[in-house]
C-alpha positions as semicolon CSV with decimal commas, in nm:
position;residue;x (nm);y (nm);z (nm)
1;X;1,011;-0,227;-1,267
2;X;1,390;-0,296;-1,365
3;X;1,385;-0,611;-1,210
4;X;1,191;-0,931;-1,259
5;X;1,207;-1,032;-0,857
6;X;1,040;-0,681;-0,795
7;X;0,807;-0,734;-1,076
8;X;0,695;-1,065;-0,943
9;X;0,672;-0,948;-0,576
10;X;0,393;-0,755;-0,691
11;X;-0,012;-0,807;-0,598
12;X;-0,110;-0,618;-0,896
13;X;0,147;-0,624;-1,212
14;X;-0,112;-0,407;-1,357
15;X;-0,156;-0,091;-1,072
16;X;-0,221;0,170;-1,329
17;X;-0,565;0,013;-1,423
18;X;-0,631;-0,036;-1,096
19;X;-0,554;0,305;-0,971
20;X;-0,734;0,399;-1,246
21;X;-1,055;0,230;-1,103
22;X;-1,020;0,377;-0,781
23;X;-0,795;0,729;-0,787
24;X;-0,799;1,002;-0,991
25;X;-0,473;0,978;-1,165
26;X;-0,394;1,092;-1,502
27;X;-0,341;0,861;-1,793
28;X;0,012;0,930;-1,888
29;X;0,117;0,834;-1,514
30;X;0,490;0,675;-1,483
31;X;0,394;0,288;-1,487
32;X;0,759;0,241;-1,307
33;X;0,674;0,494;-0,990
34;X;0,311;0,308;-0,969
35;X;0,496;-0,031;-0,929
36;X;0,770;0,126;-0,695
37;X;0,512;0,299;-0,488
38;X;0,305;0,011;-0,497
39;X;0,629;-0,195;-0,362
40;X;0,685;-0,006;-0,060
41;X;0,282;0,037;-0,009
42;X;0,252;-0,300;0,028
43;X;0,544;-0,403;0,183
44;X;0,483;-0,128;0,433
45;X;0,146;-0,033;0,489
46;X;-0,015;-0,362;0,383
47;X;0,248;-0,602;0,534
48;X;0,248;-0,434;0,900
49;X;-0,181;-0,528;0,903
50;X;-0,198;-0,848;0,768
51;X;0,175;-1,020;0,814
52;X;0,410;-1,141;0,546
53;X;0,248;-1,485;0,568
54;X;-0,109;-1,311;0,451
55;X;0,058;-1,086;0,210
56;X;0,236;-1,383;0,036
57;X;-0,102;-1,550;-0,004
58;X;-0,249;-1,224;-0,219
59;X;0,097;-1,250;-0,450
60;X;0,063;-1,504;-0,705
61;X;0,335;-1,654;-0,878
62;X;0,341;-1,702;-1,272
63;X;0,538;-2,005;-1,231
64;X;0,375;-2,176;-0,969
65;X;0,127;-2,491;-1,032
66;X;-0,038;-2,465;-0,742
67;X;-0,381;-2,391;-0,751
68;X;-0,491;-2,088;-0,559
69;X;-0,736;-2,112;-0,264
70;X;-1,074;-1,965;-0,298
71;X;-0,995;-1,776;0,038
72;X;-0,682;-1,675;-0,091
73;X;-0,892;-1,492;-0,417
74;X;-1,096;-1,327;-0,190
75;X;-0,856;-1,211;0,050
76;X;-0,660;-1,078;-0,240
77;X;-0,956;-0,881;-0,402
78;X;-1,023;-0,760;-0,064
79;X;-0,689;-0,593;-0,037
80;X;-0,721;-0,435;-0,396
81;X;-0,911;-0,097;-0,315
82;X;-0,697;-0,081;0,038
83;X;-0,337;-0,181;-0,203
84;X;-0,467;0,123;-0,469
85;X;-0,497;0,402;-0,217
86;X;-0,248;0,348;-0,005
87;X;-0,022;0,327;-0,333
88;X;-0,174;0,640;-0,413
89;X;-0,092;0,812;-0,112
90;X;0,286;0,666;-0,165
91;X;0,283;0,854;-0,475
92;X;0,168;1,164;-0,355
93;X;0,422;1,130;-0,090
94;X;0,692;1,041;-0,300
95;X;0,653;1,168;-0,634
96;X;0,556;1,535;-0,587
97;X;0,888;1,630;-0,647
98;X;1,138;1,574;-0,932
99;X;1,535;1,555;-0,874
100;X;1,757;1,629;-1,117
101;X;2,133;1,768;-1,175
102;X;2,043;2,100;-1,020
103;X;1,891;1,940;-0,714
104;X;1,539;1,891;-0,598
105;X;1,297;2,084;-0,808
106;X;0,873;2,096;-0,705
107;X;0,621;2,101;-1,005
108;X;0,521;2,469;-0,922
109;X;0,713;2,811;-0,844
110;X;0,516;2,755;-0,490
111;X;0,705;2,405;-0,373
112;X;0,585;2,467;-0,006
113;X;0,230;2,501;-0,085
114;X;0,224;2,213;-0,355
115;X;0,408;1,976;-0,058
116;X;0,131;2,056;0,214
117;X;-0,134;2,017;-0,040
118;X;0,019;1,680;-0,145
119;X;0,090;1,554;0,227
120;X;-0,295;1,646;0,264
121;X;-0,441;1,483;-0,030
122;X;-0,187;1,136;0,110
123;X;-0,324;1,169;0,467
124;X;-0,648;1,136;0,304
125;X;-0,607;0,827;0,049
126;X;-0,418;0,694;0,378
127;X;-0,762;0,711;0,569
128;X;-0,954;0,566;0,261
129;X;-0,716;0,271;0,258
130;X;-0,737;0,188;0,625
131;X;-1,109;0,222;0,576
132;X;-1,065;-0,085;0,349
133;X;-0,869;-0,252;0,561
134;X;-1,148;-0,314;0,768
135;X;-1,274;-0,559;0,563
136;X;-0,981;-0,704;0,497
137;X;-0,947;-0,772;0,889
138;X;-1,280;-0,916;0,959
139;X;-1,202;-1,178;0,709
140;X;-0,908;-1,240;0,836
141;X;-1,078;-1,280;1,182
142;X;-1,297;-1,508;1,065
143;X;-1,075;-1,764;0,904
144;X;-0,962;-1,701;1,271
145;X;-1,216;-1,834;1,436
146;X;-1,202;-2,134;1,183
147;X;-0,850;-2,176;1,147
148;X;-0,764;-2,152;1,513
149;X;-0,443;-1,943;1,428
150;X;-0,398;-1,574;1,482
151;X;-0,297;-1,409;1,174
152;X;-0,339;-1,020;1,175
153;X;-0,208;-0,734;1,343
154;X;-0,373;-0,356;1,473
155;X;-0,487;-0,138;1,189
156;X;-0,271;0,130;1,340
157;X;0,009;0,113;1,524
158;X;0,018;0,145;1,951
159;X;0,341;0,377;1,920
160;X;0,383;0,733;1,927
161;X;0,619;0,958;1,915
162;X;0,616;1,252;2,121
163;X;0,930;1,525;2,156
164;X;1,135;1,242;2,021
165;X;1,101;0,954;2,259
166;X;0,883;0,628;2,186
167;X;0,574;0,569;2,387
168;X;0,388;0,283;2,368
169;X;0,014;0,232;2,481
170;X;0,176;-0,129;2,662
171;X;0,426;0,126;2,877
């Protein structure tokens, strides 16, 4: 990351060990598309489950003295595995490509095949992730029931698009 508000908006400064742990990725990976991918995966993926208020508890700030909640560690080591693929899916999404002076240019002579085989290989880290999330929502549900307050969303989205209109399930 270029800048240190992005760089602190992060869950994980560190997403290239973690992917590590959890994707196959290759050890000379771009530490600066990790972070961005990781950026938009959370901020995205993550923050439409859980809400901003739940995704602020699993950020921690370097500067802060305020202790941090034992609910708040678990929460946030909950979202790890969910955070890693759906970064990784992010990357295969975004970073399949490379665009340069002469325009968009795809790792292989074959760019169409390479993009359906990377769109695949994201649906499927997308499906891993929301797998995670699972968990992630029945502890949320369950400081729920204790808290009183509702504080997550659907796991996926009540809207789809057919022929170019919105439908939603509430219609």
């Amino acid at each position: 990351m270029y800048t240190g508000i992005n760089e602190n908006s992060l869950i994980l400064p560190n997403i290239v060990d973690a992917l590590a742990d959890y994707c196959n990725i290759q050890q000379d990976i771009d530490e600066t598309k990790c972070k961005s991918a990781q950026l938009i995966a959370q901020n995205i993926d993550i923050k439409r489950v859980i809400g901003e208020d739940n995704l602020k508890r699993c950020i921690v700030d370097p500067a802060s003295i305020t202790p941090v909640s034992d609910a708040d560690k678990q929460l946030k080591a909950l979202i790890i595995p969910a955070l890693c693929f759906y970064t990784y899916s992010r990357l295969l999404r975004l970073y399949h490509t490379v665009f340069t002076d002469s325009g968009l240019i795809s790792a292989s002579e074959d760019g169409a095949e390479d993009r359906n085989a990377a769109k695949a290989l994201s649906n499927e880290a997308k499906s891993v992730a929301e797998d995670f999330m699972v968990d992630v929502l029945s502890f949320l549900e369950e400081e729920f029931d204790d808290d009183g307050e509702q504080q997550v969303g659907k796991l996926v989205p009540r809207i789809q698009v057919f022929g170019g209109g919105e439908w939603r399930a509430s219609n």
